[in-house]
C-alpha positions in Angstrom: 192.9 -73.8 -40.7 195.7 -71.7 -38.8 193.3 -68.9 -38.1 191.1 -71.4 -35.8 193.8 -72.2 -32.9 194.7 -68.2 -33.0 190.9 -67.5 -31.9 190.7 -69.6 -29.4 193.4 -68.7 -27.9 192.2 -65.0 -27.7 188.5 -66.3 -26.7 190.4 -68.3 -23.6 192.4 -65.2 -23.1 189.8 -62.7 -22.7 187.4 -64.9 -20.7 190.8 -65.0 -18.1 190.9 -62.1 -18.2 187.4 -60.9 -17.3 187.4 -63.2 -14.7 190.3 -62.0 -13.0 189.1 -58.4 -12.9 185.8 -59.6 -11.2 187.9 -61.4 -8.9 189.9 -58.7 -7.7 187.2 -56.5 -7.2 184.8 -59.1 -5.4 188.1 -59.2 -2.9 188.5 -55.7 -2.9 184.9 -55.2 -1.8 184.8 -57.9 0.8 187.6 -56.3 2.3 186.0 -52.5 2.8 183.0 -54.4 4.2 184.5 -56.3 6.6 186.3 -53.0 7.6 183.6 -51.1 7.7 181.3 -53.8 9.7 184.1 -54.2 11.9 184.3 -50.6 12.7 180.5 -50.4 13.0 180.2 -53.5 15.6 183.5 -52.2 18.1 182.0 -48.5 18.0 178.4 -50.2 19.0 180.4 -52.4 21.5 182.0 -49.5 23.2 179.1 -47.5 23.3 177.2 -50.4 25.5 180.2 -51.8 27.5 181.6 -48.3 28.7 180.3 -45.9 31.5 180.8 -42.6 29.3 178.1 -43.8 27.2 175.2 -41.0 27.1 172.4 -43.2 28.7 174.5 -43.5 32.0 176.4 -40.1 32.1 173.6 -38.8 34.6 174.5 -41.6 37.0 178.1 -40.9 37.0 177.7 -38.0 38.6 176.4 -40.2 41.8 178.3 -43.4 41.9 181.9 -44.9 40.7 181.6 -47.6 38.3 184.1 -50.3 38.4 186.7 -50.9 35.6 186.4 -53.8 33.3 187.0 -57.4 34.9 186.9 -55.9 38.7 183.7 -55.9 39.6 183.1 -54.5 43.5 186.1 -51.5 43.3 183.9 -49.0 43.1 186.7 -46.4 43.9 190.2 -46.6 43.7 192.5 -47.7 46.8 193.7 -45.0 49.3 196.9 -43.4 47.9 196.5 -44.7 44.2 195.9 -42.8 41.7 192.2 -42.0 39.9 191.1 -44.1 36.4 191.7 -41.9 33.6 189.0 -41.7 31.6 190.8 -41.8 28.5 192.0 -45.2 29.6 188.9 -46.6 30.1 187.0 -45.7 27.0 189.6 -47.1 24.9 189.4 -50.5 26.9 187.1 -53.1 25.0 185.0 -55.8 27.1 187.0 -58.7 25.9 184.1 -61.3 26.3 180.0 -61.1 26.7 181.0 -61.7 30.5 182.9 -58.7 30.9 180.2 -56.9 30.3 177.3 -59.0 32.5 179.8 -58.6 35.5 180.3 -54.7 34.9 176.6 -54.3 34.7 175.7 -56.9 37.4 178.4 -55.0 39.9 176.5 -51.7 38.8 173.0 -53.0 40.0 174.6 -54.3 43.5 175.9 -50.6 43.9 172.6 -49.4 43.5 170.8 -51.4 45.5 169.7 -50.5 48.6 171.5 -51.6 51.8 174.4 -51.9 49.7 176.6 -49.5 51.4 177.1 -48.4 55.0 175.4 -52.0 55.6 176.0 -52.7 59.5 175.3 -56.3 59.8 173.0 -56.5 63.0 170.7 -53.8 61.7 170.7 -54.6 58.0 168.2 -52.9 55.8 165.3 -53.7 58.7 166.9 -51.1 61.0 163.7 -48.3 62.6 164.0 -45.3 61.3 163.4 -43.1 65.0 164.0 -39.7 63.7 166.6 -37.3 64.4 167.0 -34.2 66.2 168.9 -30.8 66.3 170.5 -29.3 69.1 173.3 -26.8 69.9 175.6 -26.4 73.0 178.1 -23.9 74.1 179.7 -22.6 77.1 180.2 -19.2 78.4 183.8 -19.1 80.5 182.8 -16.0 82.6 179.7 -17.4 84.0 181.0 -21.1 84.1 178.0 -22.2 82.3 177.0 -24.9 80.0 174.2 -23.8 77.7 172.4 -26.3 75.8 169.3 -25.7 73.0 166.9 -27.5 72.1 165.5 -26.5 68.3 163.4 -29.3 66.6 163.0 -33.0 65.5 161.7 -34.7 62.1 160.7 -37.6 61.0 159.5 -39.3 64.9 157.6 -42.5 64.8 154.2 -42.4 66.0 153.9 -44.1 69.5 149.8 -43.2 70.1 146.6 -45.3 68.3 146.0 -41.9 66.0 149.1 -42.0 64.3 150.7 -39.3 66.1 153.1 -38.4 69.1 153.4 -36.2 72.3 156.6 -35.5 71.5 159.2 -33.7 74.9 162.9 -34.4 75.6 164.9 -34.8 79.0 168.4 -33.2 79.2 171.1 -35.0 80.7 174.8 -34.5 81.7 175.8 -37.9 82.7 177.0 -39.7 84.7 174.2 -37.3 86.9 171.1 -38.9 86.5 169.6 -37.2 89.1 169.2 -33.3 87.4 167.5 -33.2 84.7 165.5 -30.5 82.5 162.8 -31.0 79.9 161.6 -29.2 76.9 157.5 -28.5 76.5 155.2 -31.7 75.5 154.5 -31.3 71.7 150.9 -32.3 71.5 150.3 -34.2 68.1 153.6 -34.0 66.1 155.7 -35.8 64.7 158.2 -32.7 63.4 158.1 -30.5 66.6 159.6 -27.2 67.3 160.6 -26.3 70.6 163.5 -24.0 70.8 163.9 -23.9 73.9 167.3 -22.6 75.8 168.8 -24.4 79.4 171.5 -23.5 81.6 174.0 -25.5 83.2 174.7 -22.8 85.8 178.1 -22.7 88.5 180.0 -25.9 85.8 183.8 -25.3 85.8 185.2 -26.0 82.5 187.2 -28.7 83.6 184.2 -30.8 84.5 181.9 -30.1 81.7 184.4 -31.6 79.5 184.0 -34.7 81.7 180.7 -35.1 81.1 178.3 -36.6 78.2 175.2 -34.8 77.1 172.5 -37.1 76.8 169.3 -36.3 75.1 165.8 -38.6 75.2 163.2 -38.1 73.5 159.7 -39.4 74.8 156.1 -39.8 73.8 153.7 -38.0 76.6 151.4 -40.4 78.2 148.6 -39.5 81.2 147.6 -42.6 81.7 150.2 -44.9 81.4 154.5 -44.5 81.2 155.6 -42.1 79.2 156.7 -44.3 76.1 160.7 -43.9 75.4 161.5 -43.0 71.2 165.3 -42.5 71.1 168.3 -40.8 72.4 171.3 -39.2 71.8 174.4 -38.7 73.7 177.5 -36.6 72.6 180.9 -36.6 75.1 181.7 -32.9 75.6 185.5 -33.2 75.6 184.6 -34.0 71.7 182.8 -30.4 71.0 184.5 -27.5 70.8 182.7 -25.4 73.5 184.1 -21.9 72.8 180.9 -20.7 70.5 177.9 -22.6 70.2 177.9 -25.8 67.9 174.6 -26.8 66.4 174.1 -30.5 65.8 171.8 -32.6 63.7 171.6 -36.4 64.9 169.6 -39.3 64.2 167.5 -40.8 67.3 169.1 -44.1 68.3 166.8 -47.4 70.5 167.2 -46.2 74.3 169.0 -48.1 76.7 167.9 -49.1 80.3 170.6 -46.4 82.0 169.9 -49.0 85.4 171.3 -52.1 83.8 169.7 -55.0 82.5 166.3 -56.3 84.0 166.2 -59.6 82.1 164.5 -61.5 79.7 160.7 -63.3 79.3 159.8 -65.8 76.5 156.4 -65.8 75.8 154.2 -67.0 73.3 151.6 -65.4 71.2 148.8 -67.2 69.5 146.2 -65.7 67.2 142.6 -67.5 66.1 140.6 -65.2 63.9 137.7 -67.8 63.4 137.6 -67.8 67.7 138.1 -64.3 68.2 140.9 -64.7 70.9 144.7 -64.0 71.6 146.4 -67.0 73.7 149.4 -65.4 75.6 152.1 -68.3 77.1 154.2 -66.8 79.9 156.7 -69.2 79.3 160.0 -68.3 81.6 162.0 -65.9 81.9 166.2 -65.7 82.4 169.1 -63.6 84.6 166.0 -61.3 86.7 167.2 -58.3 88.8 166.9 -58.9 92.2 164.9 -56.5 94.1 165.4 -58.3 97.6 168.2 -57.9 100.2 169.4 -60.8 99.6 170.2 -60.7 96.4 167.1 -62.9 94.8 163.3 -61.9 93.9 160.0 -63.6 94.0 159.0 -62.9 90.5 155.4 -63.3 89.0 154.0 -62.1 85.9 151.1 -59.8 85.4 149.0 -59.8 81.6 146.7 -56.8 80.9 144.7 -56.7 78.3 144.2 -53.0 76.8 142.1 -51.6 74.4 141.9 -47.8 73.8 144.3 -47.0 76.8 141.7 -48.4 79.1 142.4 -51.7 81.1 139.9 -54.5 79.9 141.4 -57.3 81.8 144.1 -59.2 84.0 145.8 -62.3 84.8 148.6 -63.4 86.7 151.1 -66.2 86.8 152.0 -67.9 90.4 154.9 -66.5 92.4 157.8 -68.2 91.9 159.7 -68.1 95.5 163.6 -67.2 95.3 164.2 -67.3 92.1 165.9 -65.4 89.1 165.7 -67.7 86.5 161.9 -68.6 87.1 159.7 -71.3 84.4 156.1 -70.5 84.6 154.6 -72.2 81.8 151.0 -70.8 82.3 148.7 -69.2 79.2 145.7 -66.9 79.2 142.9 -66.5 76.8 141.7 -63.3 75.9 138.7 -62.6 73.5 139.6 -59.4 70.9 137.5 -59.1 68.4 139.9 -58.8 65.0 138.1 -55.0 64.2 140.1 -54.1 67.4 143.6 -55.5 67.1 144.7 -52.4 65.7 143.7 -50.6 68.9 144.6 -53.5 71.6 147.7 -53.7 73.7 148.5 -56.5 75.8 150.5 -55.2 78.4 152.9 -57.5 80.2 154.5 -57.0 83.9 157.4 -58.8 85.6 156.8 -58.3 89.3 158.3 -58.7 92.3 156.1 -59.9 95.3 157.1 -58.6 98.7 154.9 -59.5 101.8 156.0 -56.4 103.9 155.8 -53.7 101.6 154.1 -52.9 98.1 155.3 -55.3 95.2 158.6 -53.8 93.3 157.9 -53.8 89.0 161.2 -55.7 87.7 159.8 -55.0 84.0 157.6 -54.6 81.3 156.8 -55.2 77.8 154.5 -53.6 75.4 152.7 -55.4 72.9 151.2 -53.9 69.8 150.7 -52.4 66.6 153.0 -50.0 67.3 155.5 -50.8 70.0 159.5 -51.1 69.5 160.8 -53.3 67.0 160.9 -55.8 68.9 157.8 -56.4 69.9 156.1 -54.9 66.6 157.8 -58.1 65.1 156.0 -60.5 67.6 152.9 -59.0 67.1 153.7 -58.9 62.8 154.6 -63.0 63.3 151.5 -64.0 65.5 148.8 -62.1 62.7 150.5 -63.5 60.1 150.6 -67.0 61.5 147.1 -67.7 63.0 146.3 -71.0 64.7 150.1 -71.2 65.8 151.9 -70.5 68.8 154.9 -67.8 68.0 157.6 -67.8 70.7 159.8 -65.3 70.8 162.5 -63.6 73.9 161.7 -59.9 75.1 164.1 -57.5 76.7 162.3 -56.3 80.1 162.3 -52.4 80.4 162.1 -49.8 83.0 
């Protein structure tokens, strides 16, 4: 009978027992696995949330990420200094949304029009080509020499998808000396290198001066269609050896001040066949008379291959620079030729003694400036409706 409490005690002592020991070492193995999984997820963490990862080491060559929580500091301030790398792979996204803004500030730095973004121009801004030059000036012979080498990338200004490329030389404010390079018959990357001489130019007033370059498309029949332009202020160059230049082509300004405005209309029917242009008014005119006024009236031709199909005219408004007309024309274009039509708008000035004056004109196209390409874009890709829109009168 004493034997029986002494057993169970030992049986209740060694099942204790066991069950301790399996206790400690189920604790002993959650432990190393939480250590070890919690290795494993901050090392996998890292490698996403960090720009030294190996999948975007190629772009870091190009751009500056920015540093965990501030999104938009692609570089650091001006007189601070540089992110250490160190410090940055060793800084853990604290939150999923850390890590959405690092990578959503990375896409907005590599989308386009991101940077250098100018407002006005925006991503929509014409590409017009640029052009290389050099200029120099010889101090014995007081002369300005100027050379004109090529240009790349010009828009195409003609029907066949080409230009007649040829540039004027200026040295403002004198407008009235000029020199120009060869036309360029078909090409839109010509060569011309081609060398002019400012002859008998003291020093003192070339530095005065601004060379202006335009470039222009050739036309026989009609005016010679402006591309862009360039202009440099010599007291900015150092003229004591020849400087060569590469500049991009820049919209040309009316040098003769501004001509005015005309809002007109365009409306397109394909099912009709016809173009509806609304010479609506126009605003601030030049005046052409003595007395400091015009009698404006508007001219519409309708052109299809460089060759004049067809004209209208508005009334003459008598005395008046700031004139409403309010008068539309038809004209029948079959849609195969829209790509080869230009409707060519003039702004006149009537004079009874002598042959009328031309205030202005606009050019509208397929392929005019931006402008009026847009007009044209807006009227084919609204038919049936009347697009309004202003237009800057040119020389």
């Amino acid at each position: 009978l004493a034997r029986t409490p002494s057993r169970d005690v030992l049986l209740v002592s060694a099942i204790i027992t066991v069950s301790l020991s399996v206790t400690i070492v189920l604790c002993g193995i959650c432990q190393w696995c939480q250590r070890k999984m919690g290795k494993r997820y901050k090392t996998s963490l890292e490698t996403v949330g960090t720009p030294d990862s190996s999948r975007g080491r190629s772009e870091k060559k190009t751009i500056k990420l920015p540093a965990a929580g501030k999104a938009g500091n692609a570089a650091p301030a001006p007189g601070q200094p540089p992110h250490d790398e160190s410090d940055r792979k060793t800084e853990p996204h604290s939150s999923v949304s850390d890590l959405v803004n690092s990578l959503t500030s990375e896409m907005l730095m590599l989308s386009p029009g991101s940077e250098d973004d100018e407002g006005h121009e925006g991503v929509s801004r014409e590409n017009l080509g640029r052009i290389q030059f050099s200029v120099g000036y010889n101090f014995q012979e007081s002369t300005l020499t100027v050379k004109i080498m090529k240009a790349q990338e010009l828009p195409a200004k003609d029907f066949s998808g080409t230009s007649d490329p040829f540039v004027k030389i200026y040295l403002l404010p004198d407008k009235k000396h000029k020199l120009e390079t060869k036309v360029k018959r078909k090409n839109l990357n010509p060569h011309w290198n081609e060398t002019f001489l400012f002859e008998g130019f003291p020093y003192e007033k070339v530095v005065q001066r601004v060379l202006y370059l335009q470039v222009l498309d050739y036309d026989r029949f009609s005016r010679n269609d402006p591309i862009g332009e360039v202009s440099i202020p010599l007291n900015k160059v150092d003229l004591t050896q020849m400087q060569t230049f590469w500049k991009d082509l820049k919209p040309c300004s009316d040098g003769s001040g501004s001509r005015g405005e005309l809002l007109l209309s365009l409306c397109y029917n394909p099912s009709a066949n016809s173009i509806v242009v609304n010479i609506i008014k126009a605003r601030n005119l030049k005046a052409m008379d003595i007395g400091g006024t015009s009698d404006p009236y508007v001219k519409v031709w309708l052109m299809y291959k460089d060759k004049r199909v067809e004209k209208k005219k508005t009334v003459v408004m008598k005395r008046c620079l700031n004139p409403v007309f309010n008068e539309s024309f038809a004209f029948d274009i079959p849609t195969e030729r829209l790509r080869e039509t230009t409707i060519v708008i003039t702004v006149m000035d009537k004079d009874r003694l002598s042959r009328n004056d031309v205030i202005g004109k606009i050019y509208l196209s397929w392929k005019s400036g931006p402008g009026e390409v847009k007009h044209w874009k807006d009227m084919i890709a609204r038919p049936r409706q009347a697009v309004a829109q202003w237009h800057q009168l040119k020389a």
